[in-house]
C-alpha positions as CSV (number, residue, x, y, z in Angstrom):
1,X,-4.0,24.2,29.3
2,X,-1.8,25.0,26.0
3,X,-1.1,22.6,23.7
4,X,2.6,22.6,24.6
5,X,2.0,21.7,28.0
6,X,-0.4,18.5,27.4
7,X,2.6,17.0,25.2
8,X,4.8,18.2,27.7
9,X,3.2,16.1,30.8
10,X,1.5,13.4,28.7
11,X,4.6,12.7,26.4
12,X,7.4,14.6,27.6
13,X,7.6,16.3,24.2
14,X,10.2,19.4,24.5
15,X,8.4,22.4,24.0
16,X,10.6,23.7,21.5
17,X,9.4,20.2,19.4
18,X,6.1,21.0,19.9
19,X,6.6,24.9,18.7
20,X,8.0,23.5,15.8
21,X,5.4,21.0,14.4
22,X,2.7,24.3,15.0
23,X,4.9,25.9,12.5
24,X,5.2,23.4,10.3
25,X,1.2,22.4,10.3
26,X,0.5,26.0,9.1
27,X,3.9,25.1,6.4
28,X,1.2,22.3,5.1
29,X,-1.9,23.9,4.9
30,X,-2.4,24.3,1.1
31,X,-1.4,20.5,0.7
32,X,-3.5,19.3,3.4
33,X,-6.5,21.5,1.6
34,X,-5.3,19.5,-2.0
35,X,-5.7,16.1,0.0
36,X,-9.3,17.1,1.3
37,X,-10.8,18.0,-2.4
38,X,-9.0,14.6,-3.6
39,X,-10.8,12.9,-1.1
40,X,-14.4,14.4,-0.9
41,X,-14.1,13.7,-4.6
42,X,-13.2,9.6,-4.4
43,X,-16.0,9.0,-1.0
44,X,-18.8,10.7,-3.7
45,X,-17.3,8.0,-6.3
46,X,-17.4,4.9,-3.5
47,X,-21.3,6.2,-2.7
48,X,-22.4,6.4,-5.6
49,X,-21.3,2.9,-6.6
50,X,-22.9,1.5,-3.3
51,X,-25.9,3.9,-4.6
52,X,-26.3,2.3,-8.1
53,X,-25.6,-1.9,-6.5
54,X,-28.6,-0.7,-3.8
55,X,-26.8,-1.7,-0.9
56,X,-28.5,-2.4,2.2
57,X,-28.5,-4.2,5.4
58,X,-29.5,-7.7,4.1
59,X,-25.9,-7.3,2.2
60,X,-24.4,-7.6,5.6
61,X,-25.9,-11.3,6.6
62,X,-22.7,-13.6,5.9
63,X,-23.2,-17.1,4.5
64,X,-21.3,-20.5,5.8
65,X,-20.1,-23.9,3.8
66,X,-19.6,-23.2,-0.2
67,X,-21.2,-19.8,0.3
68,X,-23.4,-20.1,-3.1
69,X,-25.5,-17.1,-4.3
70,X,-23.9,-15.1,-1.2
71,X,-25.6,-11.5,-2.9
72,X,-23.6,-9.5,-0.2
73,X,-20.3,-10.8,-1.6
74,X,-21.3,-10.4,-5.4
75,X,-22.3,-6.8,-4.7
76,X,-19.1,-6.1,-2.9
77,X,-17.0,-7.2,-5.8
78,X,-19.6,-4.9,-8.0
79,X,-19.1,-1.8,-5.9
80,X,-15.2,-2.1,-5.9
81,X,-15.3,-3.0,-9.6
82,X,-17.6,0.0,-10.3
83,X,-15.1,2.3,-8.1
84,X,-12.0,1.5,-9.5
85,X,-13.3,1.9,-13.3
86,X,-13.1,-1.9,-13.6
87,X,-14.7,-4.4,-15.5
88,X,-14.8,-7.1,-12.3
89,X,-13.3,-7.5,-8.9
90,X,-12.5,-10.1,-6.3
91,X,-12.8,-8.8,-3.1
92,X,-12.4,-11.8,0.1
93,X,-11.0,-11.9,3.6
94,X,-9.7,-15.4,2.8
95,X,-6.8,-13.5,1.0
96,X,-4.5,-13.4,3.7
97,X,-2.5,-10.7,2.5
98,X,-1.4,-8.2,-0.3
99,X,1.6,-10.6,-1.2
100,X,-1.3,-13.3,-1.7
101,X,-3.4,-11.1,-3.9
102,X,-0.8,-10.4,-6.0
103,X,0.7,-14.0,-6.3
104,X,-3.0,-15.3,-7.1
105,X,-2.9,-12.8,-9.9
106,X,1.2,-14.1,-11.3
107,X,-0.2,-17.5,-10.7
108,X,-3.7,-17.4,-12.5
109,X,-2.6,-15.9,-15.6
110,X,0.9,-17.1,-16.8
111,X,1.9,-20.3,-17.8
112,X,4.7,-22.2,-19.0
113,X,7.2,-20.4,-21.2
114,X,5.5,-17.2,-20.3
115,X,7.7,-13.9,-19.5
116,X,7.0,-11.8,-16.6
117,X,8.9,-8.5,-17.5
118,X,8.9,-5.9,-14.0
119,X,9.3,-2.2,-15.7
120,X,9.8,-0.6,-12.1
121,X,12.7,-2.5,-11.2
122,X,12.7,-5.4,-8.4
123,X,8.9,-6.0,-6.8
124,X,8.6,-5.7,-3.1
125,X,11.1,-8.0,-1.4
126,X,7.9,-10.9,-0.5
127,X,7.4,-11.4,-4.1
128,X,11.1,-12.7,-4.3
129,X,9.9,-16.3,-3.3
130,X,7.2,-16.1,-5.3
131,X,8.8,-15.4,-8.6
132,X,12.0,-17.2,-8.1
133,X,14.8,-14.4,-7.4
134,X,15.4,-16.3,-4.2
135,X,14.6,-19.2,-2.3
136,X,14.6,-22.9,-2.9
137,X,13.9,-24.7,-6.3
138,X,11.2,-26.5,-5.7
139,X,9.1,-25.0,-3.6
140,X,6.4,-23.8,-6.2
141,X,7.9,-20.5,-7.6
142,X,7.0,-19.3,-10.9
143,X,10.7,-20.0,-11.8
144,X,9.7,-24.0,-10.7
145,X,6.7,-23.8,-14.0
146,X,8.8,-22.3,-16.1
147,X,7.9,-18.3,-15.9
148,X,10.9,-16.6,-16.6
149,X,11.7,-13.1,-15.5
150,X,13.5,-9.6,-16.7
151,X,13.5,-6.6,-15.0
152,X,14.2,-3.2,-16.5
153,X,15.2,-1.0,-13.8
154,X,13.9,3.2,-13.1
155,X,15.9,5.8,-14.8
156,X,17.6,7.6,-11.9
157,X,15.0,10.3,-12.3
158,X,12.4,7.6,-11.6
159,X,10.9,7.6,-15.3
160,X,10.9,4.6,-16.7
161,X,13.3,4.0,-19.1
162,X,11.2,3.5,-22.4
163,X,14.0,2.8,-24.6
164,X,15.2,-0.2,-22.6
165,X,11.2,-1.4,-22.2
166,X,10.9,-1.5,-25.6
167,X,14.5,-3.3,-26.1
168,X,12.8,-6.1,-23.5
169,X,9.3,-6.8,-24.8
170,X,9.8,-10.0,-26.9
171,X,7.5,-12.4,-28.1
172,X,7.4,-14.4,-25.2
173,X,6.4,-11.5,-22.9
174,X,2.8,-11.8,-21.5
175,X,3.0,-9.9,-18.6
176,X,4.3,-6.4,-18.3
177,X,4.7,-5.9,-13.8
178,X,4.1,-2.3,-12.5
179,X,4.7,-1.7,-8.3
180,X,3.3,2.0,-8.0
181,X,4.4,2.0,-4.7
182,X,8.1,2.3,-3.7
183,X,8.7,-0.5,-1.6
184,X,12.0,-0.9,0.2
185,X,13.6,2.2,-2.5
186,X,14.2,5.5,-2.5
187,X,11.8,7.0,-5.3
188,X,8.9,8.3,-5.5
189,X,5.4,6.4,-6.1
190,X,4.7,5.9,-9.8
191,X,1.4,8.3,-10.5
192,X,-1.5,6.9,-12.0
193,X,-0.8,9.7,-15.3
194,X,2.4,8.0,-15.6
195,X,1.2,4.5,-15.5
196,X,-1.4,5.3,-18.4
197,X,1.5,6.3,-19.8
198,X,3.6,3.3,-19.5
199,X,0.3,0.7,-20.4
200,X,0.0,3.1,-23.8
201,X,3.2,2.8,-24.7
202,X,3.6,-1.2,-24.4
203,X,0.2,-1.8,-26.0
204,X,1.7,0.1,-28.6
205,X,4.3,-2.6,-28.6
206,X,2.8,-5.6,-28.3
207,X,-0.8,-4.9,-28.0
208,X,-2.1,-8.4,-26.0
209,X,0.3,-7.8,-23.2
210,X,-1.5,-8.0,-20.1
211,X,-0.4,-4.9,-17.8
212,X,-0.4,-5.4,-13.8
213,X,-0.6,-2.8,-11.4
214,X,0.8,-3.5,-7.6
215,X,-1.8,-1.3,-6.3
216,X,-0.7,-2.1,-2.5
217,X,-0.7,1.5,-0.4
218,X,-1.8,3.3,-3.7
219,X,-6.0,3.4,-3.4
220,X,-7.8,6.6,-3.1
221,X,-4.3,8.6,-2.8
222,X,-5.3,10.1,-6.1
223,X,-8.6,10.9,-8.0
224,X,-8.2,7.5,-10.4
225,X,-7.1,3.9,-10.0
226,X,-4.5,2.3,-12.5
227,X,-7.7,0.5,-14.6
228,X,-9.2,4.1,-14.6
229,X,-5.8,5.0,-16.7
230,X,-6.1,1.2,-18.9
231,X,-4.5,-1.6,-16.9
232,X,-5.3,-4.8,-17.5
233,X,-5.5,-5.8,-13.3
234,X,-4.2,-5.1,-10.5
235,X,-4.7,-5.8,-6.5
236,X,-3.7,-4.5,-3.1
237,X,-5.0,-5.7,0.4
238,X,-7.6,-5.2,2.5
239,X,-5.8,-4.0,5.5
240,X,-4.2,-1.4,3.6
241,X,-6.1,1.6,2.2
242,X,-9.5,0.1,0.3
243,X,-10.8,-1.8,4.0
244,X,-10.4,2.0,5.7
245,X,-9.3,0.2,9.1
246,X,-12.4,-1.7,9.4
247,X,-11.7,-4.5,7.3
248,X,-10.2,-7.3,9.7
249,X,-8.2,-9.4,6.8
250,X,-8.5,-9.6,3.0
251,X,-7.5,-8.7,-0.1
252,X,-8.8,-7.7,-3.6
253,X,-8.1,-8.0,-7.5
254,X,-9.6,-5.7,-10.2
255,X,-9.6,-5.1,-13.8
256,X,-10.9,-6.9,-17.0
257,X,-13.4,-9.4,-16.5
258,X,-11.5,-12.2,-18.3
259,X,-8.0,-12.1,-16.3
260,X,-10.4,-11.9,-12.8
261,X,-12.1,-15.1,-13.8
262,X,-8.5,-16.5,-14.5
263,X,-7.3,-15.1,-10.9
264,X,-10.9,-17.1,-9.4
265,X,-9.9,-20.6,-10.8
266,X,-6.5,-19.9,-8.6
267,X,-8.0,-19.0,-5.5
268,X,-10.3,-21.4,-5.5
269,X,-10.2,-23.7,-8.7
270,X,-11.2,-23.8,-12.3
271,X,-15.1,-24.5,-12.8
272,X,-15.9,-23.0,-9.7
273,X,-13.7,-19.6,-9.2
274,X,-15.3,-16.7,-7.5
275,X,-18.9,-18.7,-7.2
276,X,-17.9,-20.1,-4.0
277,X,-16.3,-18.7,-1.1
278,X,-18.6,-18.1,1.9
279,X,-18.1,-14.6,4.0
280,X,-18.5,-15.8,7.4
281,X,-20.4,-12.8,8.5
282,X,-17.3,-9.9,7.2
283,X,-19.1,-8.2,4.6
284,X,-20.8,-5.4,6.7
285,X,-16.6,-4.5,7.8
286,X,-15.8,-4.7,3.9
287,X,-18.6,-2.7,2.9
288,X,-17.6,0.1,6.1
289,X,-14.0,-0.1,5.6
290,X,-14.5,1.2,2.1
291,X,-17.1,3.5,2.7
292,X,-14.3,5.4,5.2
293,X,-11.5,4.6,3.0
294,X,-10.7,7.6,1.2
295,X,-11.7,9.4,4.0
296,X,-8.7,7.5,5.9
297,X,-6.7,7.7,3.4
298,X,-6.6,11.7,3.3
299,X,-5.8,11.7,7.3
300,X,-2.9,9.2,6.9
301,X,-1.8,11.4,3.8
302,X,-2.3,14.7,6.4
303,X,0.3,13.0,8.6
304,X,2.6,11.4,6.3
305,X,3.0,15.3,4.6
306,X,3.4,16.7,8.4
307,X,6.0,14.0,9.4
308,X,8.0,14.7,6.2
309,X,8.1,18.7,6.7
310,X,9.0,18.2,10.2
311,X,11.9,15.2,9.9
312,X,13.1,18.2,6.6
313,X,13.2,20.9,9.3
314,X,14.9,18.5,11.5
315,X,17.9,18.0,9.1
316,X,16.7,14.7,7.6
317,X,16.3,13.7,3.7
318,X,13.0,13.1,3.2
319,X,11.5,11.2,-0.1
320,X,8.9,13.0,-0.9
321,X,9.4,16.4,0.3
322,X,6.0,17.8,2.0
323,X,4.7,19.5,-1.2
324,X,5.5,16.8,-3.9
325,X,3.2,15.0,-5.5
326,X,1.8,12.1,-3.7
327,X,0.7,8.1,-5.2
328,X,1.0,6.2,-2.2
329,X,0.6,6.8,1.6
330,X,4.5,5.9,2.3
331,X,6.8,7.8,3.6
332,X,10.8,7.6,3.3
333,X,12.8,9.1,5.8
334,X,17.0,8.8,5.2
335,X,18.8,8.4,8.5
336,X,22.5,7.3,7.5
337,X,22.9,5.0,10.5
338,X,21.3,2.2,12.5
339,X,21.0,3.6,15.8
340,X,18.6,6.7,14.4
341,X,16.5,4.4,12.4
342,X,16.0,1.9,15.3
343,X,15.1,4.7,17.7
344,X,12.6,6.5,15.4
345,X,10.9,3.3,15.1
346,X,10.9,2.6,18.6
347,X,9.7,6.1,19.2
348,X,6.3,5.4,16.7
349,X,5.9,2.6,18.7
350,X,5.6,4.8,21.9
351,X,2.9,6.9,20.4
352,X,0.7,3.9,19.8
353,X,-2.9,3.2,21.3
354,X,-1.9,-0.4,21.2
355,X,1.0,-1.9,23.0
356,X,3.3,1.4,23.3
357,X,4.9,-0.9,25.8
358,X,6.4,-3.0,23.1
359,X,9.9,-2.2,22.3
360,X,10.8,-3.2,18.8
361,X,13.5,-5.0,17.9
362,X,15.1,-5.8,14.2
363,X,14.9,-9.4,13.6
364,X,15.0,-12.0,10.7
365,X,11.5,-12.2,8.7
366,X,10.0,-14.5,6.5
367,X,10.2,-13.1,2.9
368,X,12.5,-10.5,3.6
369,X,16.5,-10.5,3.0
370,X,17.6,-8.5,6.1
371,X,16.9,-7.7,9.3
372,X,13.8,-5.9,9.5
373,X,12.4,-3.9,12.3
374,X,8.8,-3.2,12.4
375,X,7.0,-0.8,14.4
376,X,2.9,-1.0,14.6
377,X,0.1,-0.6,17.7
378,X,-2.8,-1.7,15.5
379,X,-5.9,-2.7,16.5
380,X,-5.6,-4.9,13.3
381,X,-2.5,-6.7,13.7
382,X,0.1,-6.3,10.4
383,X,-2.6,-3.2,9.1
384,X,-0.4,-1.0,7.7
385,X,-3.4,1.7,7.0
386,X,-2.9,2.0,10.7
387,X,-0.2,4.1,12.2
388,X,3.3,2.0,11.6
389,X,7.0,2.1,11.1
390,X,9.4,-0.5,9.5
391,X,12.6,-0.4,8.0
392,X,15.5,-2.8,6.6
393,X,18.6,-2.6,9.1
394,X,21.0,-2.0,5.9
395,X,22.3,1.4,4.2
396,X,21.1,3.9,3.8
397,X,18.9,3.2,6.5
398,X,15.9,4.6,5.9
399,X,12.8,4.5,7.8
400,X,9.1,3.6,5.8
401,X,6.2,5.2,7.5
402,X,2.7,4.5,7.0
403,X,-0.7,4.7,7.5
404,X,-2.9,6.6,10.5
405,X,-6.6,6.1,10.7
406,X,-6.6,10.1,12.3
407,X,-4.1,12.7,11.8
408,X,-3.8,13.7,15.3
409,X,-2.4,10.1,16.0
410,X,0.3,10.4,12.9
411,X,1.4,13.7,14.5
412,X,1.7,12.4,18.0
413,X,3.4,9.3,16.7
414,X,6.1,11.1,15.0
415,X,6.6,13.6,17.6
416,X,7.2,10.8,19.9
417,X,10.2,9.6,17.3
418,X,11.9,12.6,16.9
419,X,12.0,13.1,21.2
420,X,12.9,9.7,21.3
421,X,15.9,10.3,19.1
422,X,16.8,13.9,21.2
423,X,16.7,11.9,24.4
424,X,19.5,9.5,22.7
425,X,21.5,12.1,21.8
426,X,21.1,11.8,17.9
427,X,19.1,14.5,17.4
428,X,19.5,18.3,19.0
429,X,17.3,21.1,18.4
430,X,18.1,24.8,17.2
């Protein structure tokens, strides 16, 4: 049987769909050979930091209660450390998400009268709350202990705009905020050469400044982390890239040794920090999931690349295009009107192993100042290194996809969205 024809009765892909994507896989095939060498390099970087910590199977044996002298945990946070050119890590499924592992890290090292200063515009809309853009007064914000925040927005380009940075940096600034991803925007992922970039710069300014990375869909997309290139910290989550689709919850935090030890007297408290904190049996998925995480990585980076050439030869802006450089595993897709974005993300949800059955609808979410619809048939539920969708029902309308633990699954996903927009008539081919 051809490969038209199994899309054709299992999916109902067109034929003429299926034609197309052949064309466009062999369009790829230099960039997909540029994602393999990045990733054979970062899995010999992973093993040979589980090589030099010795792990082994009595590593997997969780601990209960406080969870004292848990060896499996303290090697974890070793290897990850060790990995990410780091001098410590925290690295626990009690974080419940990447939003938490970045608010432990706001919360654990300013203070009163401190200045958080975002060079990369507006953070991710969940760290709104959090910081005290929006929400309640009251409820806990930095803005409630007397952080204060400034933002100095991109240059259109998506530089950063150096001149204003160093216009902002003021005695009162301790933290300097970088999101390497792009969030809910349409730029491109700050590279880890540019963020070694920005950290020399604002040392250069005010030397003690502490620089943090939003590392969140970032890990393993490129040969070095953001400490590799001299930030202070930075963290990301679990069920994104570093747990490889293994890892069932969790989050970590990486950098200089001082500023983790700050972050472990708020996740747990002061005197105690990262000493206690038993793993209730996880650490053999923690240890897998980043074993196979770069190797996951580079699939989900295959189809993100395929799913951008194709939507291009479809007629649809695409941020990046399939041969630009790549720092995160996101990727934008303009649409220009509700009804298109809805159905692509209705269509990914069609090509899912996990509840294809599910329509998705946009709705209100916690966090989040729009209607957001969200498209995802993981076998993790919210992991976004698995196959998934979303976007914010406002204009431009533009659709975020993610993730893939194999390629073949990105590509059937996003075939899946572009019939589902030719059977509603907002899409024709030729």
């Amino acid at each position: 049987m051809k490969i038209t024809e199994i899309y054709h009765e299992a999916f109902k892909i067109d034929s003429d769909l299926v034609k197309l994507a052949q064309d466009v896989e062999k369009k790829c095939s230099d960039v997909f050979e540029r994602i393999k060498n990045i990733s054979a390099y970062n899995h010999s970087k992973v093993i040979r930091a589980m090589q030099e910590y010795m792990v082994s199977d009595s590593h997997f044996v969780g601990t209960t209660g406080y969870g004292y002298n848990d060896r499996g945990r303290e090697v974890l946070e070793n290897v990850y450390a060790m990995a990410f050119g780091a001098e410590d890590a925290l690295v626990r499924h009690q974080i419940t998400c990447g939003t938490h592992a970045l608010a432990l890290c706001l919360y654990g090292i300013l203070r009163p009268d401190d200045e958080l200063l975002s060079i990369t515009g507006k953070p991710y809309d969940t760290l709104d709350e959090v910081i005290g853009i929006r929400g309640e007064v009251g409820t806990g914000s930095l803005k409630d202990y007397g952080v204060t925040y400034r933002q100095v927005d991109l240059l259109e380009n998506g530089d950063f705009d150096f001149e204003k940075i160093k216009e902002s940096i003021n005695p009162k600034t301790k933290m300097v905020f970088i999101q390497r991803s792009r969030g809910y925007s349409w730029r491109g992922p700050i590279t880890v050469e540019r963020i070694g970039q920005a950290v020399k710069f604002v040392k250069c300014i005010k030397p003690d400044v502490v620089v943090m990375v939003d590392n969140c869909y970032g890990e393993f997309v490129e040969c070095k982390e953001p400490t590799d290139a001299g930030a202070d910290i930075m963290a990301g989550s679990l069920i994104k890239n570093p747990g490889g689709g293994i890892a069932l919850a969790g989050g970590y935090i990486a950098g200089r040794k001082d500023l983790v030890e700050l972050v472990s007297y708020r996740m747990t408290v002061p005197g105690l920090g990262s000493k206690v904190g038993a793993t209730l049996g996880q650490n053999r998925s923690m240890f897998q999931g980043f074993f196979l995480a770069p190797h996951i990585v580079a699939e989900s980076l295959k189809g993100v690349v395929f799913a951008s050439a194709l939507m291009e030869s479809l007629g649809y802006e695409t941020c990046p295009a399939y041969n630009e450089e790549r720092s995160d595993i996101i990727q934008a897709i303009k649409f220009g009107n509700p009804e298109a974005v809805i159905a692509f993300c209705q269509g990914i949800q069609k090509g899912s192993p996990v509840d294809s059955f599910v329509t998705p609808v946009p709705s209100e979410m916690p966090g989040y100042d729009s209607p957001v619809i969200m498209a995802a048939g993981a076998f993790v539920q919210g992991s976004s290194i698995e196959l998934s969708a979303d976007a914010p029902i406002r204009p431009p309308y533009i659709a975020y996809l993610q993730g893939g633990l194999v390629y073949e699954h990105v590509k059937l996903g996003v075939l899946c969205a572009a019939q589902e927009l030719i059977n509603r008539g907002l899409l024709r081919l030729g």
